[in-house]
Short mmCIF file of the C-alpha atoms (twelve columns), coordinates in Angstrom:
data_MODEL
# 
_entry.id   MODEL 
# 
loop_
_atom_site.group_PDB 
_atom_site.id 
_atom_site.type_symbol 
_atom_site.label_atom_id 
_atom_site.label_alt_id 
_atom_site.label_comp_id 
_atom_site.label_asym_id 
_atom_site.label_seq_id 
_atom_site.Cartn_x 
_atom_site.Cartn_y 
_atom_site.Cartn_z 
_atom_site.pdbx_PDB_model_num 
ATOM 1  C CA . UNK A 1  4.837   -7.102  6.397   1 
ATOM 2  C CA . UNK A 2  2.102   -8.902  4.410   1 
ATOM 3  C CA . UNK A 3  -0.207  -11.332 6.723   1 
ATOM 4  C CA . UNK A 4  -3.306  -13.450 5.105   1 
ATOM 5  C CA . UNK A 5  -5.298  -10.973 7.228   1 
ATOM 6  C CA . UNK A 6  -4.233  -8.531  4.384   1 
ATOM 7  C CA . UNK A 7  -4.954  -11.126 1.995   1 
ATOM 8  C CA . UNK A 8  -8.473  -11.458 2.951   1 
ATOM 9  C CA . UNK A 9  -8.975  -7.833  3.136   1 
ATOM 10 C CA . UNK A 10 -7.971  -7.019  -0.108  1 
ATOM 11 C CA . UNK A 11 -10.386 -9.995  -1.527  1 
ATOM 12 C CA . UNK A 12 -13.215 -8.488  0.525   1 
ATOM 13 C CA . UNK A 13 -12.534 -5.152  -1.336  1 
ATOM 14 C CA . UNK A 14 -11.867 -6.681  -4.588  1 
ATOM 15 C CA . UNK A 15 -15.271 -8.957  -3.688  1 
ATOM 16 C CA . UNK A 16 -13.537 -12.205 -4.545  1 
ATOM 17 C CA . UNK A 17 -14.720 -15.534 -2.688  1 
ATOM 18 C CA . UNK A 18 -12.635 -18.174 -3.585  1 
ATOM 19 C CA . UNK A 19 -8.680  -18.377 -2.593  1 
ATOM 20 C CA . UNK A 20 -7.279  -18.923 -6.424  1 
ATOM 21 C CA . UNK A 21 -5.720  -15.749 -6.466  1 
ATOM 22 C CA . UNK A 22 -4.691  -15.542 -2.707  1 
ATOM 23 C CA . UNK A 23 -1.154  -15.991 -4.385  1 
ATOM 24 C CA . UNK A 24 -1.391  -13.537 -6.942  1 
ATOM 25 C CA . UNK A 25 -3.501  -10.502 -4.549  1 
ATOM 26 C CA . UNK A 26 -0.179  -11.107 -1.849  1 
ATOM 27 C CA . UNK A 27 2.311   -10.869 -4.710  1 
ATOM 28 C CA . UNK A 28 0.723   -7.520  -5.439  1 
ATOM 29 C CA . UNK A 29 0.396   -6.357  -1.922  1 
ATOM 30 C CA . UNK A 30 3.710   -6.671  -1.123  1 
ATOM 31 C CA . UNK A 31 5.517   -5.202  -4.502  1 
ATOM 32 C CA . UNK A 32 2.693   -1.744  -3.233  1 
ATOM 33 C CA . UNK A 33 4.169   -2.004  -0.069  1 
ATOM 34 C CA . UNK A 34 7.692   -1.709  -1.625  1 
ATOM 35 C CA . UNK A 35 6.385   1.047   -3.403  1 
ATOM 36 C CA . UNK A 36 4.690   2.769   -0.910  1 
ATOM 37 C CA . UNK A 37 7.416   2.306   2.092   1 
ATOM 38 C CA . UNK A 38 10.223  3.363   -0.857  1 
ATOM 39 C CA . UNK A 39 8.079   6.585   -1.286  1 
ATOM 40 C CA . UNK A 40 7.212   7.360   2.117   1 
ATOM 41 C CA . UNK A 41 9.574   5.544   4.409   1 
ATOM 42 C CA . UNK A 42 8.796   2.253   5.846   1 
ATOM 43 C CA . UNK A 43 5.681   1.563   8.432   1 
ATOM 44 C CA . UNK A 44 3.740   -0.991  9.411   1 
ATOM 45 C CA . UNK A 45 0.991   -2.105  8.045   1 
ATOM 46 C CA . UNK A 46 -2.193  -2.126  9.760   1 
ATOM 47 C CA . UNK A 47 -0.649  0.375   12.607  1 
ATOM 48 C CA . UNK A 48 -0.480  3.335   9.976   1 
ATOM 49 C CA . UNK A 49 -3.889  3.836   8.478   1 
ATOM 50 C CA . UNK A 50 -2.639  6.422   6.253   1 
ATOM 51 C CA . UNK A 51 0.021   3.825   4.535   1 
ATOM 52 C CA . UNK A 52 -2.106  1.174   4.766   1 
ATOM 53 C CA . UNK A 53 -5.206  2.834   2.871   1 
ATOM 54 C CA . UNK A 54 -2.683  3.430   0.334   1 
ATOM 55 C CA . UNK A 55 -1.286  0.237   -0.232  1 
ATOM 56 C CA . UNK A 56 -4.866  -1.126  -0.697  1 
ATOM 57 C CA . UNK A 57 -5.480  0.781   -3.019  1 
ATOM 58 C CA . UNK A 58 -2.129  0.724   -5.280  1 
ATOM 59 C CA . UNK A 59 -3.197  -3.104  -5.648  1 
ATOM 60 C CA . UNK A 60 -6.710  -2.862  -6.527  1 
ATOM 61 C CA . UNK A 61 -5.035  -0.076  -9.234  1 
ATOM 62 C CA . UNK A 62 -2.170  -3.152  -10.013 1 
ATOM 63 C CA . UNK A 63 -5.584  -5.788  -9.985  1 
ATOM 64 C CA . UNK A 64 -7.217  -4.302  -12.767 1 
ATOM 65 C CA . UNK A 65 -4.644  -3.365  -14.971 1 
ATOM 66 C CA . UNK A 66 -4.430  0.660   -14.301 1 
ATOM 67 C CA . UNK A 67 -1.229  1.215   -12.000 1 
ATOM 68 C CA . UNK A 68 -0.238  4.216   -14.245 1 
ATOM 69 C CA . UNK A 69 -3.177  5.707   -12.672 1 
ATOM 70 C CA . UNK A 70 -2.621  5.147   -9.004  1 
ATOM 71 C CA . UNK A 71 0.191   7.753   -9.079  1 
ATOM 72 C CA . UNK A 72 -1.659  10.526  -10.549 1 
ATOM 73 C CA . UNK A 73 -4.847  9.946   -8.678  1 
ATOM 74 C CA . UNK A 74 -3.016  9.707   -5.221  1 
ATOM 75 C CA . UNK A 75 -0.193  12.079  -5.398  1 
ATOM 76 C CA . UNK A 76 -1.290  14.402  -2.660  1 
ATOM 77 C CA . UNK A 77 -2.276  11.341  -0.736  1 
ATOM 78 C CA . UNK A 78 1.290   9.695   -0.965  1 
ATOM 79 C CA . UNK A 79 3.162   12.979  -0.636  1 
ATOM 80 C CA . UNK A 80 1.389   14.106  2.626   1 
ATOM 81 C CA . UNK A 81 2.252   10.758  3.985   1 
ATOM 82 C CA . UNK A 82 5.854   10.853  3.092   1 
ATOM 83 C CA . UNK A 83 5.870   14.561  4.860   1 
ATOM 84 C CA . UNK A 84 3.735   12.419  8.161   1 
ATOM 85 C CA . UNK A 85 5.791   9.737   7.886   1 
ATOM 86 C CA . UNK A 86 9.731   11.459  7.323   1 
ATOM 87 C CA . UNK A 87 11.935  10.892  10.403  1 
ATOM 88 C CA . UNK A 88 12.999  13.492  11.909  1 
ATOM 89 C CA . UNK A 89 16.764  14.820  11.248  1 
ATOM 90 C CA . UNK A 90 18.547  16.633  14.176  1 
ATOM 91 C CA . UNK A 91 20.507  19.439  12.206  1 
ATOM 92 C CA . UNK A 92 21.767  20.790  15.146  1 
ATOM 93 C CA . UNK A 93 24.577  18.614  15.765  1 
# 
C-alpha cells in the first residue's frame, strides 16, 4: 500500500529534508488512501496515476491543516475516478 518511496515523495512535495515526520507524512498517506480507495474502489498506488495524484494531494490538504477543503476542491477529480475506476457488473446474468 504505502512504501517509503511514497514517503519520500510526499516530503519532496511538501519540501521537507529531514526524516522527523517520516512517521507522521505515512500515517497520513495511508488514512488518504483509505479515503480515496473507500471512495473510488481500491488500486494501487503508483500503478494508477489518477488515484495516486489524489492521494498526494489529500495529505498535503491533511499536512497543513485544511482537509475540509480537499473534498470541495477535488470533487470532479475523485468522482471521475470512482466512474474510471468502478468494476464492472455483468447484469445480464
Amino acid at each position: 500500500m504505502i512504501a517509503d518511496e511514497h514517503v519520500e515523495e510526499m516530503k519532496r512535495r511538501l519540501k521537507i529534508f529531514h526524516t522527523a515526520e517520516n512517521k507522521h507524512i505515512e500515517s497520513l498517506l495511508k488514512q488518504s488512501y483509505k479515503d480515496i480507495s473507500y471512495r473510488c474502489q481500491s488500486f494501487v498506488m503508483g500503478e494508477s496515476l489518477r488515484g495516486t495524484e489524489l492521494v498526494y494531494e489529500r495529505t498535503r490538504y491533511a499536512y497543513n491543516d485544511l482537509l475540509e477543503y480537499f473534498h470541495e476542491n477535488f470533487i470532479s477529480q475523485i468522482t471521475s475516478f470512482a466512474l474510471e475506476n468502478m468494476e464492472e457488473e455483468d447484469y445480464e446474468e
